[in-house]
C-alpha positions as CSV (number, residue, x, y, z in Angstrom):
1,X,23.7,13.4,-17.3
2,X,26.7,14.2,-15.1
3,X,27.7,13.2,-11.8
4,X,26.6,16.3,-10.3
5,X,23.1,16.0,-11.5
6,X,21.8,13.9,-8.4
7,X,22.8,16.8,-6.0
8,X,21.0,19.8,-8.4
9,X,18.2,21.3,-8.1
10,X,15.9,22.5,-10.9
11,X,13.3,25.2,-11.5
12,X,11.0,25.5,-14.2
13,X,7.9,27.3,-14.6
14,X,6.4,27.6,-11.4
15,X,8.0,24.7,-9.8
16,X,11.3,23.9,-7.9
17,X,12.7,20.4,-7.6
18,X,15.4,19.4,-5.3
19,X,17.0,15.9,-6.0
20,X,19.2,15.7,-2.9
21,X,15.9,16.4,-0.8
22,X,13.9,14.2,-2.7
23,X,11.3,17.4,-3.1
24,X,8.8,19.2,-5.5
25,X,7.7,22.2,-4.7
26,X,5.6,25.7,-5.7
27,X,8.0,28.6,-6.5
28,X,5.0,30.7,-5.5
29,X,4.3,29.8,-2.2
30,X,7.5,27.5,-1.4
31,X,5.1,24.6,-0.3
32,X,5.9,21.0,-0.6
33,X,3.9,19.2,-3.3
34,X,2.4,15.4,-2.6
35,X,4.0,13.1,-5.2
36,X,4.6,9.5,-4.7
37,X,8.4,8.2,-4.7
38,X,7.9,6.6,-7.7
39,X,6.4,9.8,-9.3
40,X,9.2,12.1,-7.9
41,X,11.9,9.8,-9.5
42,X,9.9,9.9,-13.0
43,X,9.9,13.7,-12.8
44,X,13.7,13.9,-12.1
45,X,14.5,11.5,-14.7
46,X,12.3,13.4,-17.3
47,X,13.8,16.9,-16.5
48,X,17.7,15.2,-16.0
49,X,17.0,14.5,-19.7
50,X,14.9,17.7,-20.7
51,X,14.6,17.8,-24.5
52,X,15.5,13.9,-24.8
53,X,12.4,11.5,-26.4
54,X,12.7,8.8,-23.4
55,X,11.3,5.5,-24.4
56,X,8.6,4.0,-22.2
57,X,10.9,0.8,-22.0
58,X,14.2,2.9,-20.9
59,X,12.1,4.5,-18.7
60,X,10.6,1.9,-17.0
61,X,13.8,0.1,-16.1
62,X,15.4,3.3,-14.9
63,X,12.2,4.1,-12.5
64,X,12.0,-0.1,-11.5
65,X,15.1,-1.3,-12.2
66,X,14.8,-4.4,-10.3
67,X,10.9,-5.2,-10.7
68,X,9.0,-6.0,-13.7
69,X,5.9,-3.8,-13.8
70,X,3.2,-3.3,-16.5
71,X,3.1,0.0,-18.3
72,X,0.1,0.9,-16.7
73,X,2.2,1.8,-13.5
74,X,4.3,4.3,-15.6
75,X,1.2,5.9,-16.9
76,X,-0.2,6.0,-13.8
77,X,2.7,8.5,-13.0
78,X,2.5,10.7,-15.8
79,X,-0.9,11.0,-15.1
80,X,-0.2,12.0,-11.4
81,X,2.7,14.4,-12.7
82,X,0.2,16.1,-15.3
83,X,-2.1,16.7,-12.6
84,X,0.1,18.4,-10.0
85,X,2.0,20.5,-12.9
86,X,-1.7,21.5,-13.6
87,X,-1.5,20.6,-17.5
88,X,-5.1,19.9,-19.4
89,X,-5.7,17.1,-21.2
90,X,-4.7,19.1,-24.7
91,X,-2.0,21.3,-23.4
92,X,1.1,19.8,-22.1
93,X,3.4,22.5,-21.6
94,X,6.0,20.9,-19.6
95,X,5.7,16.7,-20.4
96,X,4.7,15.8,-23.9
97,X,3.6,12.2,-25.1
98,X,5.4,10.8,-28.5
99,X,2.8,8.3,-29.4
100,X,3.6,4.6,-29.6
101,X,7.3,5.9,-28.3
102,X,7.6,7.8,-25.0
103,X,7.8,11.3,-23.2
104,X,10.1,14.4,-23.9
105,X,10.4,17.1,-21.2
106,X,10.2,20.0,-23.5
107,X,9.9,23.1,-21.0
108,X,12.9,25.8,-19.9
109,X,14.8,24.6,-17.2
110,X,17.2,26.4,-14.6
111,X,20.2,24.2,-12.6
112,X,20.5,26.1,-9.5
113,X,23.9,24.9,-7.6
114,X,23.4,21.5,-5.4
115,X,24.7,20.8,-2.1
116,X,21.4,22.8,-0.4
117,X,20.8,21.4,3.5
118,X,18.6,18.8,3.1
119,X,14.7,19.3,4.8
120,X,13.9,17.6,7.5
121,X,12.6,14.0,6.0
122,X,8.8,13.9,5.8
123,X,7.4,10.7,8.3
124,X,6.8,7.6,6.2
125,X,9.6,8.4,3.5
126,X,12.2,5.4,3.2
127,X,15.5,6.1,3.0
128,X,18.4,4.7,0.9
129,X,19.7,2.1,3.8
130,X,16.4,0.5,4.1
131,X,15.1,-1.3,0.8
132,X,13.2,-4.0,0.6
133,X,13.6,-6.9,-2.0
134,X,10.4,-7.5,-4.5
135,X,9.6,-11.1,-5.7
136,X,7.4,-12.7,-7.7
137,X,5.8,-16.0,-7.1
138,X,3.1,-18.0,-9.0
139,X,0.0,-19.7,-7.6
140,X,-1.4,-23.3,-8.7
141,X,-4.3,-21.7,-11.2
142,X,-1.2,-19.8,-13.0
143,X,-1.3,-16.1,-10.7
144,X,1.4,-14.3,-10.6
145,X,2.0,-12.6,-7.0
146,X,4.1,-10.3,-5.5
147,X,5.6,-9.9,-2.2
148,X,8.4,-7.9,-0.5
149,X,10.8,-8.4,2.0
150,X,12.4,-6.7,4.9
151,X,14.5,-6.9,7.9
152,X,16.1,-9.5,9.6
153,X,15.1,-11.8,12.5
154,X,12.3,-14.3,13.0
155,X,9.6,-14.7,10.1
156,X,6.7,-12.6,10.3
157,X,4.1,-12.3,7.3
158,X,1.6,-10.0,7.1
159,X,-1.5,-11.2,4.8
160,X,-2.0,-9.3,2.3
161,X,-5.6,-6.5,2.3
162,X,-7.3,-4.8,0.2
163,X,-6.0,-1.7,-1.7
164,X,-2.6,-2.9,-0.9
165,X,0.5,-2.0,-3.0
166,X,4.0,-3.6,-1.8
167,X,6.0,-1.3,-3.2
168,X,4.2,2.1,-2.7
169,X,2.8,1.0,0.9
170,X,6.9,1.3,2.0
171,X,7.2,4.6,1.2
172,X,3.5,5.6,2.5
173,X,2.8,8.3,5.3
174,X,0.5,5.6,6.2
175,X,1.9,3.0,6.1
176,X,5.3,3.1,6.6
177,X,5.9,3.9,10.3
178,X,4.2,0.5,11.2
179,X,6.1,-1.8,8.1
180,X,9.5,-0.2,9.3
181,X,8.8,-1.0,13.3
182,X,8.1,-4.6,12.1
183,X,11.3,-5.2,10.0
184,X,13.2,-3.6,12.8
185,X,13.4,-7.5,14.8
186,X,11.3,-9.6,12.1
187,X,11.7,-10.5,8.6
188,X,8.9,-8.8,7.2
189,X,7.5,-10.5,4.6
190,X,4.1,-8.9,2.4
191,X,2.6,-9.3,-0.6
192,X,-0.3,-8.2,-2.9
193,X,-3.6,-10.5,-3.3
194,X,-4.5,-11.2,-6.7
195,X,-6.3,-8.5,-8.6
196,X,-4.5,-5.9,-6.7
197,X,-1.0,-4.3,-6.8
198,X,1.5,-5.2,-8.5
199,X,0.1,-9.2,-8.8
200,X,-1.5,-10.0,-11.5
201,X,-5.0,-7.9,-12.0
202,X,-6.7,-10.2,-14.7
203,X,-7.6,-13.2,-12.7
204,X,-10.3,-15.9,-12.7
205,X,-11.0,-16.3,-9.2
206,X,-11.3,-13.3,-6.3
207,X,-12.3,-15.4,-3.3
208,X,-11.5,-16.4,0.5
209,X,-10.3,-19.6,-0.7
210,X,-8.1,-17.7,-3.4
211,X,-7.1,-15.1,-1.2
212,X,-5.8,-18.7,1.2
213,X,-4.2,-19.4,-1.7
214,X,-1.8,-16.7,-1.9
215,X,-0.8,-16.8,1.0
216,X,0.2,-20.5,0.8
217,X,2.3,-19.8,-1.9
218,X,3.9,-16.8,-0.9
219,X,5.0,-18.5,2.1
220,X,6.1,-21.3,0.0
221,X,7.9,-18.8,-2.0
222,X,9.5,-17.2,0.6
223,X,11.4,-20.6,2.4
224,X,9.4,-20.3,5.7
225,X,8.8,-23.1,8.0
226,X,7.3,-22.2,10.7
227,X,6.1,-18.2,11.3
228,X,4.0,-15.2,12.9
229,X,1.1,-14.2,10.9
230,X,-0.7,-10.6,10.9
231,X,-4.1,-10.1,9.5
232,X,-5.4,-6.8,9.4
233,X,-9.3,-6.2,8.3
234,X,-10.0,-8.6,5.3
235,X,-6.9,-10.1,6.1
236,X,-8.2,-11.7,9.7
237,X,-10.8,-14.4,8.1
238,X,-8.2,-15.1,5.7
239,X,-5.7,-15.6,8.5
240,X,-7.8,-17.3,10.5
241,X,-8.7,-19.9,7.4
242,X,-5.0,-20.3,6.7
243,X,-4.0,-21.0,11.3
244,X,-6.8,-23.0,10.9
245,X,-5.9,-25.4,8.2
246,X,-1.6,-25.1,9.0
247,X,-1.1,-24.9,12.4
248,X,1.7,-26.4,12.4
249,X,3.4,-23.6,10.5
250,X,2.3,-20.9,12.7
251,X,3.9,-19.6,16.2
252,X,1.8,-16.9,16.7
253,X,-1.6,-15.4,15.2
254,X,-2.2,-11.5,15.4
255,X,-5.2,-9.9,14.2
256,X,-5.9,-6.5,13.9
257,X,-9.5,-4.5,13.1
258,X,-10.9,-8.1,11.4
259,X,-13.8,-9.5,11.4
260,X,-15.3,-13.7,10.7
261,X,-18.0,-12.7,8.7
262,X,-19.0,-9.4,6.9
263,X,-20.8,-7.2,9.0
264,X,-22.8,-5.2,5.8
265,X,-26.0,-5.6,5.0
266,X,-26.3,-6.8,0.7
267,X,-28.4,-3.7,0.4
268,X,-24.8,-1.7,1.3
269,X,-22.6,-3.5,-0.1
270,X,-25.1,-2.8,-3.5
271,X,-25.6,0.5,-2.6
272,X,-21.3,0.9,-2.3
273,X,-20.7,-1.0,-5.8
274,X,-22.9,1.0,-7.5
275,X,-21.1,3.9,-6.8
276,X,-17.7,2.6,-7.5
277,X,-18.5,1.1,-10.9
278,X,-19.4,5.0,-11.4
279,X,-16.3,6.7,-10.0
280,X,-13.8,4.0,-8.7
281,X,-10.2,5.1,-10.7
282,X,-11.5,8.3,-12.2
283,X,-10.4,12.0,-11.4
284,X,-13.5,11.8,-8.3
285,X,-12.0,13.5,-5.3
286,X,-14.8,13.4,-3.3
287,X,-15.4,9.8,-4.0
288,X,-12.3,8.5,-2.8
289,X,-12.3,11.1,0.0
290,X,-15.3,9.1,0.8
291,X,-13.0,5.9,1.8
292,X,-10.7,7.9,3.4
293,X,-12.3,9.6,5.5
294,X,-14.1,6.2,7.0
295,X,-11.3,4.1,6.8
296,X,-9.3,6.8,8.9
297,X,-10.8,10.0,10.2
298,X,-8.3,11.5,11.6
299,X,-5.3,11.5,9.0
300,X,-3.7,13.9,7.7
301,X,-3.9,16.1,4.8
302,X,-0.6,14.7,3.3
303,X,-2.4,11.2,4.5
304,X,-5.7,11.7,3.1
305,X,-3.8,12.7,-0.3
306,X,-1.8,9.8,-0.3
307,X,-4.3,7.4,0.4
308,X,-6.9,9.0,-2.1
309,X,-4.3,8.6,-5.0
310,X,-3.4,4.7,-3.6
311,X,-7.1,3.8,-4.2
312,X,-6.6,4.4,-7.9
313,X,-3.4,3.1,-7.9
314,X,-3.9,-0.3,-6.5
315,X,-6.6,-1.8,-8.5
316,X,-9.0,-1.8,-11.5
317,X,-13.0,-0.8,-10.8
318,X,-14.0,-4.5,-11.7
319,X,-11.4,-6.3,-9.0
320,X,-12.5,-3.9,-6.9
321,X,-15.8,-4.3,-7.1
322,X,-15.0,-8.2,-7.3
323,X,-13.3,-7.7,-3.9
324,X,-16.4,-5.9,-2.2
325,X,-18.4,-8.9,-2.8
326,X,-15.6,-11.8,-1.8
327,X,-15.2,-9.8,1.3
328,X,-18.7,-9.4,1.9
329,X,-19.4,-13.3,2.0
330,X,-16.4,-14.2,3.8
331,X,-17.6,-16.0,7.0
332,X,-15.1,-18.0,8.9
333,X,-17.1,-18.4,12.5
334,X,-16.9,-22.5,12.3
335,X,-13.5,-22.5,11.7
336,X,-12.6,-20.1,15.1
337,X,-12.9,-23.1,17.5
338,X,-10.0,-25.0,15.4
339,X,-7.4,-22.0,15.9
340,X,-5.1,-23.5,18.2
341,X,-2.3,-21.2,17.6
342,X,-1.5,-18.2,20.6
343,X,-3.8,-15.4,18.8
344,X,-3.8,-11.2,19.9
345,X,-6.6,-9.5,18.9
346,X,-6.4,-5.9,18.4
347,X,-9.4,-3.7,17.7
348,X,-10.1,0.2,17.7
349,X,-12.9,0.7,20.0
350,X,-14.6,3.7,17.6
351,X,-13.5,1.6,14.1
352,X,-16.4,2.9,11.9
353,X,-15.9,0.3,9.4
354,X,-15.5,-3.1,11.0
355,X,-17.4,-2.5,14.6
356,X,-15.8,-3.3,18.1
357,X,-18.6,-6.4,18.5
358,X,-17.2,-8.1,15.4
359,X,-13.5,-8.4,17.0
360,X,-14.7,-9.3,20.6
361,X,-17.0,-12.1,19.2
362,X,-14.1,-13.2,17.3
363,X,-11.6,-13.3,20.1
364,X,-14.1,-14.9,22.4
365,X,-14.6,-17.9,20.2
366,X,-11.0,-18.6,19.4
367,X,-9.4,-20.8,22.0
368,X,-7.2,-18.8,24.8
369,X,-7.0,-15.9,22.5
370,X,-6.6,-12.3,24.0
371,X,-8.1,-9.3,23.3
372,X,-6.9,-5.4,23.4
373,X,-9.5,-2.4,23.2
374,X,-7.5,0.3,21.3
375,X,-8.7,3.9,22.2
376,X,-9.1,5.7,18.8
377,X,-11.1,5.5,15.7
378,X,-8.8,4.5,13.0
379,X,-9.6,1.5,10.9
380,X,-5.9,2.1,9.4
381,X,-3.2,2.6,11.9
382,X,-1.9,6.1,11.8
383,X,2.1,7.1,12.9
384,X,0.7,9.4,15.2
385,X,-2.6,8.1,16.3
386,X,-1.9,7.6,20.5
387,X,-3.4,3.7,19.7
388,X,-0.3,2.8,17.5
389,X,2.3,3.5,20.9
390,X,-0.4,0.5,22.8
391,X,-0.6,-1.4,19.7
392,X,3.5,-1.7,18.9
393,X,3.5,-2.6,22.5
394,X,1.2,-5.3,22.9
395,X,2.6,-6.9,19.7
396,X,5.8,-6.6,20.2
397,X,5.1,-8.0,23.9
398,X,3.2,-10.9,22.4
399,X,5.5,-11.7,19.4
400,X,8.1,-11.9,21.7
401,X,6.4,-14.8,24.1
């Protein structure tokens, strides 16, 4: 591959990818196509060395070169590819597996001159001068956990939730606009529970007082002494568990759409795990359009894409499942009174999935804490939701005390 391969663009079959614009896109109707960072770069790497057999290992490494992953990520993006370069599950016109060795691009491919004006950048992308760091840490009972960091500045850690991904969440439409405003004057550090991510997914224990666990360690891990800590939904008891028993390491508490104890009913939660040991990580649209929609109504299309394909992504049916039911016990109530740490709480006042009740309650039983209504409806904090300009604010306000 020569130098000018990074600044080409390519065009094969009925597709058109641009390297210097980071973008995939129809030749038929010129419209961008969803693909995860990650997934772009595997694309460009394949095509860059059309007719070569690429080994999954040289692959790997050229995709994470500074993070060890499991295989299962890699597949995950040829899967994702296949699907958006519409190829069956017997005819793979354009990416064809070698068992037990690796992938050859094998279709025609046109280099068009480089150098084209670069789109404008689609919200959430990162860009080259801001990367974050990935580490990996290891808990008492042998788990392997990792967690990112950004920025510079005072520490803040943001406990880790459900269907979290460290390094796909930086690059998210979703998620991204918020991450990046909190490395702007913090040290951002994140991390993936156990069972999810890129931590270890075969684990013994899924529980709030494993879930306290990581977070000890990551901050361990991570040098810090004393801190800011965000929770956000199942994050909050496990926030409030960890200010509880170290208050000494915290300077401030936020917590955001969270909740002391479960607010569904064991017939739900049933009724919900049922249908993910069904459909949880299989081709099910509608399924995970299901979570989507609930967890935040009024996303985007390129959201709601993104946030369909994190679900499978992030975790195996069984830890999810696992997950449901740890979350559904949590109950933290008699440890509230003992927060004696400055605490925000931040709630959406139409959140369909954790109710406003269950933040207020909270807020009113945790010493001096204060409490800020959000207009909106979002469980997950969307870049252009009107509630995310009051919620930077307040925390920003508040972090700074």
């Amino acid at each position: 591959m020569d130098g000018s391969a990074t600044r080409a663009v390519y065009e094969f079959g009925d597709f058109h990818v641009d390297a210097l614009q980071r973008l995939l896109r129809s030749r038929v109707d010129g419209k961008p196509i969803t693909l995860t960072s990650k997934a772009f770069e595997t694309l460009l790497f394949l095509v860059e060395h059309r007719g070569e057999l690429i080994d999954k290992a040289a692959l790997m490494k050229a995709i994470w070169p500074n993070v060890v992953v499991e295989e299962n990520n890699l597949n995950q993006n040829i899967s994702a590819l296949r699907r958006v370069l519409g190829e069956s599950a017997t005819e793979h016109r354009f990416i064809v597996t070698v068992p037990g060795r690796g992938y050859r691009f094998v279709a025609d491919v046109q280099v068009l001159p480089g150098g084209a004006r670069p789109a404008e950048r689609p919200q959430g992308t990162a860009t080259s001068r801001t990367r974050q760091a990935i580490q990996f840490c290891t808990t008492a009972d042998g788990v392997n956990l990792a967690y990112a960091i950004t920025g510079q500045g005072r520490a803040l850690v943001k406990t880790a939730h459900w269907l979290s991904h460290v390094e796909h969440d930086w690059e998210s439409p979703v998620y991204h606009h918020l991450l990046k405003d909190l490395s702007r004057n913090h040290r951002l550090i994140r991390y993936d529970h156990r069972g999810n991510g890129l931590s270890d997914r075969d684990v013994q224990d899924i529980s709030l007082e494993a879930f306290v666990t990581d977070l000890e360690t990551v901050a361990d891990a991570a040098g810090l002494e004393r801190f800011a800590l965000m929770g956000q939904s199942m994050g909050v008891p496990v926030s409030i568990a960890y200010a509880a028993r170290h208050p000494e390491r915290l300077t401030h508490l936020v917590l955001f759409g969270g909740f002391a104890k479960g607010t569904r009913t064991d017939d739900e939660v049933q009724a919900v795990a049922t249908l993910m040991k069904v459909h949880w990580g299989q081709d099910n649209p509608s399924f995970r359009q299901m979570w989507t929609t609930a967890l935040m109504p009024d996303a985007t299309i390129e959201e709601q894409n993104w946030f369909n394909e994190q679900q499978r992504l992030t975790t195996s049916t069984e830890n999810a499942i696992r997950t449901l039911f740890a979350i559904h016990v949590m109950d933290v109530t008699e440890l509230l009174s003992r927060v004696k740490v400055p605490t925000l709480v931040l709630h959406a006042r139409d959140d369909a999935v954790i109710p406003l009740d269950a933040g207020r309650r909270m807020a009113a039983a945790i010493p001096g804490a204060r409490f800020v209504q959000l207009d909106g409806r979002n469980h997950l904090l969307l870049g252009h939701d009107p509630a995310s300009v009051r919620f930077k604010a307040e925390l920003s306000a508040f972090l700074s005390e």
